[in-house]
Backbone as a ProteinNet text record, in pm:
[ID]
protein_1_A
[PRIMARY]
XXXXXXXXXXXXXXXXXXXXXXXXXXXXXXXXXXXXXXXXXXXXXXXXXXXXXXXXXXXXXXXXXXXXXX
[TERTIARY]
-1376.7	-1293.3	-1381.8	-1346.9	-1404.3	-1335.8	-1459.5	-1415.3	-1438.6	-1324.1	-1279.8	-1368.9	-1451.8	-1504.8	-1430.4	-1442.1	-1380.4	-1367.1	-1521.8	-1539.4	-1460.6	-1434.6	-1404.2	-1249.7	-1193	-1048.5	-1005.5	-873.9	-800.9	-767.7	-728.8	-708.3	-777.5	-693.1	-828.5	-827.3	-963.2	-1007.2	-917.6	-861.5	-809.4	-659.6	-599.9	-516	-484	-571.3	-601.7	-605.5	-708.9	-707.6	-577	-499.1	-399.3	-297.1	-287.6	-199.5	-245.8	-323.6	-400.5	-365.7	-366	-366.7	-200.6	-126.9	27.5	84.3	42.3	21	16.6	-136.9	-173.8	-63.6	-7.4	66.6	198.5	253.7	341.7	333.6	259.4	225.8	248.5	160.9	147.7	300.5	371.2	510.5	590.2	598.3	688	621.1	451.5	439.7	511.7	512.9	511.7	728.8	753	914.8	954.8	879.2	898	887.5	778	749.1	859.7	901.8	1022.2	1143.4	1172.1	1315.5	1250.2	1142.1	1139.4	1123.3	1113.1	1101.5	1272.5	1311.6	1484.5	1550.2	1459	1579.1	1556.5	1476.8	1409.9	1497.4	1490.9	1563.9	1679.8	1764.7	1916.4	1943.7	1876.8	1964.8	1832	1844.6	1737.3	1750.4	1626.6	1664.4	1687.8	1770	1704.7	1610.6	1544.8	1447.5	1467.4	1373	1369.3	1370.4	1463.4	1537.2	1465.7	1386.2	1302.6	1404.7	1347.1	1437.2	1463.6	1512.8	1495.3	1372.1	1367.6	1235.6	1100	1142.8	999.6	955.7	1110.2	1038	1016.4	1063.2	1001	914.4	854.2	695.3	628.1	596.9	596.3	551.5	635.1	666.7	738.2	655.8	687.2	723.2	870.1	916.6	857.9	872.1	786	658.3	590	420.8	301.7	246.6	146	17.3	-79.4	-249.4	-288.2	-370.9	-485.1	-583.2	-737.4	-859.3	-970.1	-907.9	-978.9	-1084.3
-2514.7	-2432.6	-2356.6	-2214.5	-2145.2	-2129.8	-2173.8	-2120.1	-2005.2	-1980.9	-1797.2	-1803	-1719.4	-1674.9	-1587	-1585.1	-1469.3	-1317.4	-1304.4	-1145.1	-1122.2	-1260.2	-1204.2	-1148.1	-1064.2	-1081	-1081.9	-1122.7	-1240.8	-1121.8	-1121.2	-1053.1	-925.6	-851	-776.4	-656.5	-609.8	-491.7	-362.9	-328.1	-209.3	-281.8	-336.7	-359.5	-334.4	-401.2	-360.9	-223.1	-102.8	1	51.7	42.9	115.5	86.2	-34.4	-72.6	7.3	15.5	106.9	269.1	279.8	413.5	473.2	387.6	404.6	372.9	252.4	253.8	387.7	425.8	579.9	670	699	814.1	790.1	632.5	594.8	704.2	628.4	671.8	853	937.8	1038.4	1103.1	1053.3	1122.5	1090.6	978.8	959.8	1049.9	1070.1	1158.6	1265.2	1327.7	1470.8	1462.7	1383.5	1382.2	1380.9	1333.5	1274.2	1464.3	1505.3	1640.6	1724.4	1737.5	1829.4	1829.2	1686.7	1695.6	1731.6	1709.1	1771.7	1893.2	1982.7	2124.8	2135.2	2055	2101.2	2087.2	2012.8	1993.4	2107.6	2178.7	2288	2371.6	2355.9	2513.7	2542.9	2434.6	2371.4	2491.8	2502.2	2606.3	2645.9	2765.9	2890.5	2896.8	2967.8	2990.2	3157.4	3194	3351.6	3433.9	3572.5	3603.7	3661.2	3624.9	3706.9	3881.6	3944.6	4086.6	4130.3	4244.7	4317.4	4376	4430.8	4496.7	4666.4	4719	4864.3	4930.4	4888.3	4930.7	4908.3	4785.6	4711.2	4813.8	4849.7	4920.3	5053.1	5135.6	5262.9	5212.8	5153.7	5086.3	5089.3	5025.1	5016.7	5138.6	5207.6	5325.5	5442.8	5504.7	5595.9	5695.8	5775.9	5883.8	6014.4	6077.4	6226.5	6255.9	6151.4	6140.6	6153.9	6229.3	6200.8	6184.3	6085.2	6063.5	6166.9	6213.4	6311.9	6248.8	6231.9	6220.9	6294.5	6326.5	6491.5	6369.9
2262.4	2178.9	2080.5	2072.9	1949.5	1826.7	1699.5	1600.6	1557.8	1468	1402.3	1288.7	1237.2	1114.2	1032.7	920.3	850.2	916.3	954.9	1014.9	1105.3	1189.2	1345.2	1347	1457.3	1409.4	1582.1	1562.5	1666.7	1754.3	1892.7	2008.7	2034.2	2136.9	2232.9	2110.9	2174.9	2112.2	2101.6	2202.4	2249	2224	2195.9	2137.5	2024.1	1994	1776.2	1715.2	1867.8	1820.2	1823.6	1901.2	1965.1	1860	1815.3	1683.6	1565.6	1522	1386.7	1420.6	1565.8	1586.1	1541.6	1605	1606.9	1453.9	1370.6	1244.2	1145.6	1196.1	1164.4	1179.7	1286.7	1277.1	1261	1204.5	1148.1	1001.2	932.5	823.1	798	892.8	872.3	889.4	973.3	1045.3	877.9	822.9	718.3	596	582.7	480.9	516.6	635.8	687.5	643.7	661.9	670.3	492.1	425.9	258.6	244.1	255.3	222.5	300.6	393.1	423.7	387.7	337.1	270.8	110.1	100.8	-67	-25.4	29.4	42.4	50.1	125.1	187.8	24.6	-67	-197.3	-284.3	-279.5	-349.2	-323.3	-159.7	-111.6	-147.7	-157.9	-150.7	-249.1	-363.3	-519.7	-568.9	-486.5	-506.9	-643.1	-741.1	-853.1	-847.3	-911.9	-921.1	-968	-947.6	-996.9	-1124.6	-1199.4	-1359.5	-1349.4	-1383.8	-1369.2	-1483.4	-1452.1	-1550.4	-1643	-1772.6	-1822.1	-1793.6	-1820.9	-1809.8	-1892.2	-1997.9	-2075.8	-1983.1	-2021.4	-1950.8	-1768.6	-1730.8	-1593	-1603.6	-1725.6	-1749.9	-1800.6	-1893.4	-1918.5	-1763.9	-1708.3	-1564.9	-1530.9	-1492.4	-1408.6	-1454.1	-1567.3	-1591.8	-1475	-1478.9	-1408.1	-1464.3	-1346.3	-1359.5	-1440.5	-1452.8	-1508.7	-1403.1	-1360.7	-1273.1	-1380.1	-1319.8	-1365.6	-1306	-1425.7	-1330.9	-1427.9	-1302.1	-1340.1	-1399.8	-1551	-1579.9	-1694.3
[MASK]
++++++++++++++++++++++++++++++++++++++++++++++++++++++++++++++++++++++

């Protein structure tokens, strides 16, 4: 009979990977899912956009002004 050391660890190799692997993309699928419903709660109640004022867009964009480079 063999004894186990701390280091060693119990069953086959390619088992173990295949568990860590599926583990792995356990993990990644539930980050990836946490992040899409927080995007979906965002989306839910758009905010609206901040509406310039009228000043502020003739500031902007002055009408009938052209630059000239004199």
């Amino acid at each position: 009979m063999m004894k186990m050391t701390a280091t060693q660890q119990q069953g086959n190799p390619v088992t173990r990977f295949v568990k860590t692997v599926i583990g792995i993309v356990r993990n990644v699928s539930a980050e990836l899912t946490g992040a899409g419903e927080a995007m979906a709660r965002t989306n839910r109640f758009p905010q609206p956009r901040p509406q310039a004022g009228v000043a502020q867009a003739e500031q902007a964009h002055p009408a009938g002004k052209v630059l000239t480079g004199v």
